[in-house]
N, C-alpha and C positions, 0 to 999 in steps of 0.2 A: 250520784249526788249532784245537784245542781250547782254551777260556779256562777262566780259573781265578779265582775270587774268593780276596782275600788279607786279611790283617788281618797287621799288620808294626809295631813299635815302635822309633821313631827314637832318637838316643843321649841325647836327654831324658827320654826316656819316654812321649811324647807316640803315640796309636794312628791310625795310618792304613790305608785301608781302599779297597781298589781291584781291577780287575780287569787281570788279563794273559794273553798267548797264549803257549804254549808246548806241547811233545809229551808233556810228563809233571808234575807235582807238585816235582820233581830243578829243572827247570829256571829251576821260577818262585823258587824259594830261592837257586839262585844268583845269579836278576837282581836280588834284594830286597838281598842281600848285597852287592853291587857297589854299589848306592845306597845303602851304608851303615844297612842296614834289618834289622831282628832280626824272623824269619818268627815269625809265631806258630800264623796255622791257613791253610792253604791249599787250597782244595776247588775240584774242577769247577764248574765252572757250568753248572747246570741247566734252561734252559726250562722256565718256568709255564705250564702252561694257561690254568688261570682258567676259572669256570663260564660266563662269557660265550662267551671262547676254543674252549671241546670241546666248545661245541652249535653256535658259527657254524664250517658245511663253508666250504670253499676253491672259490668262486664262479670261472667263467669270465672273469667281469669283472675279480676279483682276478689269475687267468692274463692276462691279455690284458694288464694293468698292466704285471704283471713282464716280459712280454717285450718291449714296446715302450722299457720304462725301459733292460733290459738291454741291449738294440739299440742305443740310446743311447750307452749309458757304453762299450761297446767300442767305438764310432766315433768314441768321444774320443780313444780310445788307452787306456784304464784297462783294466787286467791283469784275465781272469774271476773269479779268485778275490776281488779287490780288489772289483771290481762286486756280485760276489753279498753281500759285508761291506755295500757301502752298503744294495743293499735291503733285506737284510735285519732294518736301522736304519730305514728308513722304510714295512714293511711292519707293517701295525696289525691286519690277521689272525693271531691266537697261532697256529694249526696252518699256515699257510702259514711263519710266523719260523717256525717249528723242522722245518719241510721244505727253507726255504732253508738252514739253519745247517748243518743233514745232511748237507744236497747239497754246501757248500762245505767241509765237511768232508771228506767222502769224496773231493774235487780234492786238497785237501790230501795226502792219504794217496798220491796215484799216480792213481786215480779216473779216468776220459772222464769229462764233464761229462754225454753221451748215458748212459753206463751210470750215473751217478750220479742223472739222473733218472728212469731205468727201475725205481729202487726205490722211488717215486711214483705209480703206476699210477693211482690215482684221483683224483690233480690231472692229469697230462701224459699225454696220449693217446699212444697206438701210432704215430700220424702225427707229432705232435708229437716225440718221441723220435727216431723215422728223419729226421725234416727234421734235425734237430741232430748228429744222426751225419754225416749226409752234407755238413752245415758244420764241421765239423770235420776231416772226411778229403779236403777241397777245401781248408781255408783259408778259407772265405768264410762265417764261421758271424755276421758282422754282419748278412749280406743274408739270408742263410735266417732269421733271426730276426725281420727286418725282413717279411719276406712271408710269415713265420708271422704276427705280429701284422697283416697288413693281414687273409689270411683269416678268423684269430677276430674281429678287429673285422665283418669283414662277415657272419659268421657268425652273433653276437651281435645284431646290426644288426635280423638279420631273425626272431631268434628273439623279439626284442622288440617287434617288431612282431606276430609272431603271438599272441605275449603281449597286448599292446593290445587287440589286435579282441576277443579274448575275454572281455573283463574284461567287458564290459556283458550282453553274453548271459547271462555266469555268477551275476550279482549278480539280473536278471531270474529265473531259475529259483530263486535262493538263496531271495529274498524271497516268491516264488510259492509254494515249494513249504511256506516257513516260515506265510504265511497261510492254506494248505489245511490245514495241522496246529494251526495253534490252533482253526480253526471246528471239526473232526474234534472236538479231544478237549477243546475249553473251551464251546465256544458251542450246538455240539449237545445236550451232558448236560443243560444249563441250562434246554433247553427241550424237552426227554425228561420232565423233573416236571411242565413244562405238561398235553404231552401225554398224560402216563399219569393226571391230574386229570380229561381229556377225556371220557373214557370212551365213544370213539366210535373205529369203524374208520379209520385214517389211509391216505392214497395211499401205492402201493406204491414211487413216487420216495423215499416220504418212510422209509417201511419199509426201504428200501435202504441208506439213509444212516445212520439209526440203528444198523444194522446194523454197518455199517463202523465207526461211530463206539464202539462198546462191544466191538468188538474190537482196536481200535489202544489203546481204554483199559484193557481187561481181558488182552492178551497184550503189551504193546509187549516186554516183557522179551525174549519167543519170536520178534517181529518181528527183534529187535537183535539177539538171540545168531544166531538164522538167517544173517541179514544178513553177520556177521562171519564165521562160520565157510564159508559161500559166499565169501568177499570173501578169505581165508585159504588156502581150496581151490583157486580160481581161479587165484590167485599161482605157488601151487605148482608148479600145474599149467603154466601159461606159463613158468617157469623149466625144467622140462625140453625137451630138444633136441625133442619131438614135439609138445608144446605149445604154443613159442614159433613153431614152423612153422603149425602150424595156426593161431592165433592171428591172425598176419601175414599169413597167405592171405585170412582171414576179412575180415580191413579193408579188405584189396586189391577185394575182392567187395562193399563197402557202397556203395549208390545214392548220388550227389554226393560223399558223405565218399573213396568208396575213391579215386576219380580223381586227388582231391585229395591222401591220404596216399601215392599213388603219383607224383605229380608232386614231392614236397618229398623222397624218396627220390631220385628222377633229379636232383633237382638238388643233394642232397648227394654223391651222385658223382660226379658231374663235379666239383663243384669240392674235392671231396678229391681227385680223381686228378688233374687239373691242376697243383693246388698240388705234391703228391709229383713229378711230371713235371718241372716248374720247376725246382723245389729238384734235380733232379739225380740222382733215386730211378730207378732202372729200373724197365719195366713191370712184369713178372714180381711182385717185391719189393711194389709199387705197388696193385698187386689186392690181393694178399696182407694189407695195411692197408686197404683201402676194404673188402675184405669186411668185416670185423671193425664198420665204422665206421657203414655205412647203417644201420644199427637195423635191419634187416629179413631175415628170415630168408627169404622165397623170395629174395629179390636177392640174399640172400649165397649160396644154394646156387648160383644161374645165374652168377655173380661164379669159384665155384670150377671149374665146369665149365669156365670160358672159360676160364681160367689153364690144365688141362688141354690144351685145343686148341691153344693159344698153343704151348706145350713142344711140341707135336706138330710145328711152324710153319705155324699159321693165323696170317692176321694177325687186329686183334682185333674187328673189323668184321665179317668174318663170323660166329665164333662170338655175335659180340651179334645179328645176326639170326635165325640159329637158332633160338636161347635162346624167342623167343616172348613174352618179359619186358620188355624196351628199347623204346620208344615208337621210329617212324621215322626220325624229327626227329632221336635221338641216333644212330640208325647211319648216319644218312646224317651228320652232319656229323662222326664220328669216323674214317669211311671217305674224305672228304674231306679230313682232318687227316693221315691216314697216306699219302695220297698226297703231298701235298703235305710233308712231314715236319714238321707245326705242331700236331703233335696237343692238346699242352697248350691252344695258343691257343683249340682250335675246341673243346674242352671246356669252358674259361672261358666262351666264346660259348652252351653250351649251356645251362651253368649261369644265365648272367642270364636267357638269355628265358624257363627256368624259374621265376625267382624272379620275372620281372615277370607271369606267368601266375599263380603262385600269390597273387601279390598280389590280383592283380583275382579270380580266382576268390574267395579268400578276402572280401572288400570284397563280392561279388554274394551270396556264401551267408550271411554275417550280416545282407544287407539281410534277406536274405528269413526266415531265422532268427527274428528281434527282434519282428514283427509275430506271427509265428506261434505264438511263445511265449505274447505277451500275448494272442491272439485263443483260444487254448488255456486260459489260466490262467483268463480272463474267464468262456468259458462253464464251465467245472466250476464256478468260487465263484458263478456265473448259477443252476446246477442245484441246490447245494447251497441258496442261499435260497430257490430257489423252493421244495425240499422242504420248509423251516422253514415257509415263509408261507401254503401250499395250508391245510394244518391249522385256520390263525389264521382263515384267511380264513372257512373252514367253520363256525367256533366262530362268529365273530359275525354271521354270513350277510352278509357285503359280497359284493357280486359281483366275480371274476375277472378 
């Protein structure tokens, strides 16, 4: 229900000043009136963003909150619209409060709570949404909420782990790449004056690098604007349906990396198709959301085919062997699920020994990563001084 901030004068004259719910402007004058209250200005109440508020987005972590809390308060017994009023008091994301306020707005009006957060799209996923519909058209929209929030937790779980592993590699190349760029265009010029003092033929290590070095200083502008307008073209370009294809394929095909980004694929299917399984989604429906979900456009093309064959009445075990795409592991233990009628289960199954596979792979390709890096970094800033010092060395005849 929409609120209304009010400013009202008692039969003193004294100005009070407060906020109340009602369907119109009409209605908040005649509760003031009934309290013996003279309205004076009555207005909506508007949600602020605030400059803080409309640059911090609506985190997964923020999601994960609200559904675990909400989950809560209806297992209390507290009415949805009443729960979404509390969080929306204790939620301290400005654009998450005025997505909740919306959303409990729109219950207010007549609203599903599913179609009220369908107008959300970029906080509550497509899966997110169907789980909620289909607790609501059961009845059981505490426990779908419940095993939405245990997936995002474990979803988040592992995104943060892969988050982790990476921080040291990236700080390693940060710093690396930041000390190759100060010798380039601070250390080399400095002793360019040396050198052109010399007046003697330099090594052509040493020729090479000066080279580099007066042109990262004399173009960097042409370096940059290059750089961006590739970086701008590229985007573009993955944003169309033949680009994000190709793109995807291209990953799938990289030596160590592609295995890997193919494996965290297969285990976000499974445990998005699981999870919709569980909650009570049919198959059909079910694809239909996972395509959307794997980030990957060959998997979502082989995802839509199989839906095709399904309709036909394959079951779904064979069209995933067909497909050519689905690692063994997952059709045989999905062809095992539909036999037995546990398919959700033996997906969940498939999804963890993917995620304990990704783990350790991920753990063996940063060992080897870390070292390579720095054994990389080493000899290039090794070659660069040696170019500086061959010269020096020449200059005062010390031997080599």
């Amino acid at each position: 229900m929409p609120r209304f901030t009010y400013k009202a004068s008692n039969q003193e004259g004294k100005i009070r000043q407060g906020v109340l719910e009602g369907d119109k402007p009409e209605q908040i004058i005649e509760k003031l009136k009934k309290q013996n209250l003279i309205p004076i200005e009555v207005k909506e109440e508007v949600l602020k963003k605030g400059i803080h508020g409309f640059f911090r987005q609506v985190k997964p972590k923020d999601t994960l909150a609200f559904t675990q809390q909400l989950s809560n308060l209806l297992g209390a017994g507290m009415p949805l619209s009443k729960s979404l009023d509390v969080l929306e008091k204790l939620t301290t994301n400005q654009k998450f409060k005025m997505a909740i306020y919306e959303i409990k707005t729109e219950i207010e009006r007549g609203s599903t709570f599913s179609n009220a957060l369908a107008n959300h799209p970029k906080i509550f996923s497509p899966l997110y949404i169907n789980m909620v519909k289909v607790g609501e058209t059961s009845g059981a929209l505490e426990l779908i909420l419940d095993r939405l929030a245990d997936f995002s937790a474990r979803d988040e779980d592992f995104k943060e782990y892969v988050r982790s592993m990476m921080v040291y590699p990236c700080i390693l190349i940060f710093f690396g790449l930041m000390a190759i760029t100060i010798i380039l265009t601070v250390v080399i010029p400095r002793f360019m004056v040396i050198f052109e003092e010399m007046e003697q033929s330099l090594p052509l290590i040493t020729l090479i690098f000066i080279s580099i070095s007066k042109f990262i200083v004399g173009w960097w502008w042409v370096i940059l604007g290059i750089g961006i307008m590739l970086s701008i073209g590229i985007r573009g370009y993955i944003k169309t349906e033949e680009g994000r294809y190709g793109f995807d394929k291209f990953k799938l095909t990289l030596p160590v990396l592609g295995s890997l980004i193919e494996m965290i694929v297969i285990n976000r299917f499974s445990k998005s198709l699981s999870t919709l399984l569980k909650g009570g989604v049919a198959l059909l429906p079910s694809l239909l959301i996972v395509k959307e979900a794997v980030g990957n456009a060959v998997i979502s093309k082989s995802i839509g085919e199989i839906q095709g064959s399904i309709k036909e009445g394959e079951k779904i075990a064979t069209p995933l062997r067909a497909s050519g795409v689905f690692p063994d592991l997952l059709v045989y233990m999905v062809a095992c699920g539909e036999e037995t009628g546990n398919l959700e289960d033996m997906l969940n199954k498939v999804a963890d020994t993917y995620e304990i596979k990704i783990r350790n792979s991920l753990r063996a390709l940063i060992a080897l990563i870390e070292p390579c890096i720095i054994l990389g970094m080493g000899i290039f800033v090794a070659f660069i001084f040696i170019s500086i010092l061959l010269p020096i060395f020449a200059m005062s005849e010390l031997p080599f």
